[in-house]
C-alpha positions in Angstrom: 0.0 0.0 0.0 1.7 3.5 -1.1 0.6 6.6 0.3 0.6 9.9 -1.6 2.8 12.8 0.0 2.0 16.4 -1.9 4.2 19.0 -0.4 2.9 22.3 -2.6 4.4 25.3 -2.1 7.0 23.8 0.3 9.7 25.2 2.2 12.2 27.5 0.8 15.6 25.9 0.1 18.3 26.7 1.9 20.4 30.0 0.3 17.8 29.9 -3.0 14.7 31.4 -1.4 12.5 30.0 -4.1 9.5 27.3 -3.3 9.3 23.1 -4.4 6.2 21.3 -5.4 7.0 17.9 -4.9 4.7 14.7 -5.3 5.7 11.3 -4.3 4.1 8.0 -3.7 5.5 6.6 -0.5 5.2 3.2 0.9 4.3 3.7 5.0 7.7 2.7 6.5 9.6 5.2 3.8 7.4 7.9 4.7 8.2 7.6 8.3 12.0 6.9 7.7 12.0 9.9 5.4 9.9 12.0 8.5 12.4 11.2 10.4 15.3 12.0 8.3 13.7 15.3 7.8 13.5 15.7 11.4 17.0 14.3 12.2 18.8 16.0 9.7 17.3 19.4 9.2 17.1 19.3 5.4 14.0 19.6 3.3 12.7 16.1 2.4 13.2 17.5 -1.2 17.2 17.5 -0.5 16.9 14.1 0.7 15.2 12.8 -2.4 17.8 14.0 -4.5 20.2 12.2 -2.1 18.8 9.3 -2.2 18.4 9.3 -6.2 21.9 10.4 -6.5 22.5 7.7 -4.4 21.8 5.2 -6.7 22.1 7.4 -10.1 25.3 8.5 -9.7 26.5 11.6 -12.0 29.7 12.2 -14.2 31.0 15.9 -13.8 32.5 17.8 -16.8 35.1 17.8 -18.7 33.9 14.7 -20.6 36.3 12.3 -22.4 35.4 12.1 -26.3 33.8 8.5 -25.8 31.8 10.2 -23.2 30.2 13.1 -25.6 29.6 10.3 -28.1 27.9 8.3 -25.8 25.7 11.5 -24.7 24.9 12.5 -28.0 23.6 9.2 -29.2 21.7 8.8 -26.5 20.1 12.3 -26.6 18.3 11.0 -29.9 17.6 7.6 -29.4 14.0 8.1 -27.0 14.9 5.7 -24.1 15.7 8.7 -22.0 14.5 11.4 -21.2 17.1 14.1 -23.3 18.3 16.5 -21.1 17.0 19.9 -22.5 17.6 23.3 -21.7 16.5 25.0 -18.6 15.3 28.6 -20.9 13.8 26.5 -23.9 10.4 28.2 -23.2 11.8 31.9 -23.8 10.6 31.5 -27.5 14.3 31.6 -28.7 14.7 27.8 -29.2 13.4 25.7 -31.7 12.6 22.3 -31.2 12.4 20.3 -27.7 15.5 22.6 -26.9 18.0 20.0 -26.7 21.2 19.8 -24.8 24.8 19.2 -27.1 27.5 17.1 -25.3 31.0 18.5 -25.5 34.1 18.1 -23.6 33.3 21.0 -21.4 29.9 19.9 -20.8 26.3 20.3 -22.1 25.6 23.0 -24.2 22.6 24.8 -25.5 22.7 25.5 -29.1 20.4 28.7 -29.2 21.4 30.9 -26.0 24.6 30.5 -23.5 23.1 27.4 -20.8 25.4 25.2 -19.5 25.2 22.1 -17.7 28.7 20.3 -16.5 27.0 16.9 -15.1 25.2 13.8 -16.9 23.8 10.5 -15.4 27.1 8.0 -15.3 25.1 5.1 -17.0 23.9 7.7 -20.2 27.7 8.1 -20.8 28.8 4.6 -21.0 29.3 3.0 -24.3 25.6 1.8 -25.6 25.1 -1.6 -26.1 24.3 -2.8 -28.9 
């Protein structure tokens, strides 16, 4: 049995003054682990999600190698994932879905100057084939 956990309009997070919406089906004894670790550690039970997917999703940090980028690339276009996009793709300026280009220095946006320097480490291992 899952229980639904809404937290609109949450708390502020720490140094960025802006609000989460988070929603989240929860089994019972992860909500009350979670409660507690909320509790316990002071941190909004938004940081601890993102813990605890980073957890077991870890990231890569730029600069990526060359078989890295390729990887990226190739897996921005094949719809198993979801792309990674950029964050101002709704300003008008971009065409498209707005999607991210892998380069050694990290994602790039093609139509204005985003940047992001991290990917998920599985998304920039060789495919399979």
């Amino acid at each position: 049995m899952t229980e639904q956990r809404k937290r609109a309009g949450g708390r502020p997070r720490k140094g960025d003054g802006k609000r989460s919406s988070l929603t989240v089906r929860l089994a019972p004894a992860t909500r009350e682990f979670l409660d507690l670790e909320e509790a316990a550690s002071g941190l909004p039970l938004t940081d601890l999600v993102e813990r605890a997917v980073e957890a077991q999703m870890p990231r890569v940090a730029a600069p990526f190698t060359a078989a890295q980028v390729a990887a990226l690339n190739q897996r921005q276009g094949d719809g198993r994932f979801h792309a990674f996009t950029c964050a101002n793709r709704g300003d008008g300026a971009h065409a498209g879905e707005g999607l991210l280009v892998a380069t050694t220095a990290g994602w790039v946006c093609p139509a204005c100057a985003y940047t992001q320097g991290w990917a998920w480490a599985f998304q920039a291992e060789e495919p399979s084939r």
